[in-house]
C-alpha positions in Angstrom: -28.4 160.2 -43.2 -31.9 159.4 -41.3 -35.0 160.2 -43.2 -37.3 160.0 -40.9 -37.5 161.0 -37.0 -37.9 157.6 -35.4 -34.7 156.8 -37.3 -32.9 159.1 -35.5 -34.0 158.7 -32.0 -33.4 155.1 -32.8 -29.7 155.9 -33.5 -29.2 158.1 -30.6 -30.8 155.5 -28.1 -28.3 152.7 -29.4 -25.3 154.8 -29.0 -26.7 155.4 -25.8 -27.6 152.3 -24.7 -24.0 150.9 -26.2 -21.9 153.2 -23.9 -23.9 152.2 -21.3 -22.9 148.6 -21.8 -19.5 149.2 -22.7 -18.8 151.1 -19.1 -20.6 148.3 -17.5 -18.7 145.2 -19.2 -15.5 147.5 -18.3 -16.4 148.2 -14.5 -17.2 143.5 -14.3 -13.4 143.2 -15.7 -12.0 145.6 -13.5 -14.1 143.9 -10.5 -13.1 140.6 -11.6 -9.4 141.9 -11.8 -9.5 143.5 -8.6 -10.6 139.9 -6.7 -7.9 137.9 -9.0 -4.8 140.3 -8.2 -5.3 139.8 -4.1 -3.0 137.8 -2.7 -4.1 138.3 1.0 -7.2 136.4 1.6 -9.3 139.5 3.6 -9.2 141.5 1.2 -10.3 139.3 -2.0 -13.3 138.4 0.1 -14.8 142.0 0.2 -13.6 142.4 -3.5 -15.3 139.4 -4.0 -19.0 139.9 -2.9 -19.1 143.4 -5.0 -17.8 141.5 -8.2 -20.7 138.6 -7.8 -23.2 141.1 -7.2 -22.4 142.9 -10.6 -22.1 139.8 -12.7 -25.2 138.9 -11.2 -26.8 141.9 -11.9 -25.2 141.9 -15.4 -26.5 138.3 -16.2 -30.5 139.2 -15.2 -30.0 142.4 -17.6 -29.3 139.8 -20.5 -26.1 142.1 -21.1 -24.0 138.8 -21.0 -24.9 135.7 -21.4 -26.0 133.0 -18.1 -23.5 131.0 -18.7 -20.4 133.6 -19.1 -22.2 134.5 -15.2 -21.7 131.3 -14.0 -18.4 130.7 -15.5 -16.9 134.2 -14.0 -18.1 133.2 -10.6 -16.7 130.0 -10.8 -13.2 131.0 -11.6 -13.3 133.7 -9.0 -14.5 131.1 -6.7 -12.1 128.7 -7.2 -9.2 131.5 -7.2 -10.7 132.1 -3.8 -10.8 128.7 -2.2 -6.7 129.1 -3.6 -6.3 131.3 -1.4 -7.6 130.2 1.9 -6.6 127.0 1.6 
């Protein structure tokens, strides 16, 4: 148990601050699932923009890492360029 006060609004910011996280990380792979299952071109464009935007905003928040950004955007790019080619 937590002895002193501090201890125990530290614990109830980190399970706070760790659902918080966990809905976010869950709402960029749905995004990024929503772009990758379109098959009609249209439609994975508009998909698209929202699920950059998030990883974007995801990335400057430090909750994952630059380079998992830029390495989500690519892929969804590239499945993209698939399909309008």
């Amino acid at each position: 148990m937590d002895r002193h006060k501090q201890q125990s609004k530290r614990h109830r910011q980190d399970l706070r601050r760790r659902a918080i996280t966990a809905q976010n990380k869950s709402k960029m792979r749905t995004l990024i699932k929503n772009v990758m299952s379109q098959a009609d071109a249209k439609k994975a464009i508009e998909a698209y923009g929202s699920a950059i935007s998030f990883i974007d905003k995801m990335a400057n928040k430090n909750l994952i890492h630059k380079n998992n950004a830029a390495r989500q955007k690519s892929r969804l790019t590239n499945y993209l360029n698939s399909l309008s080619a």
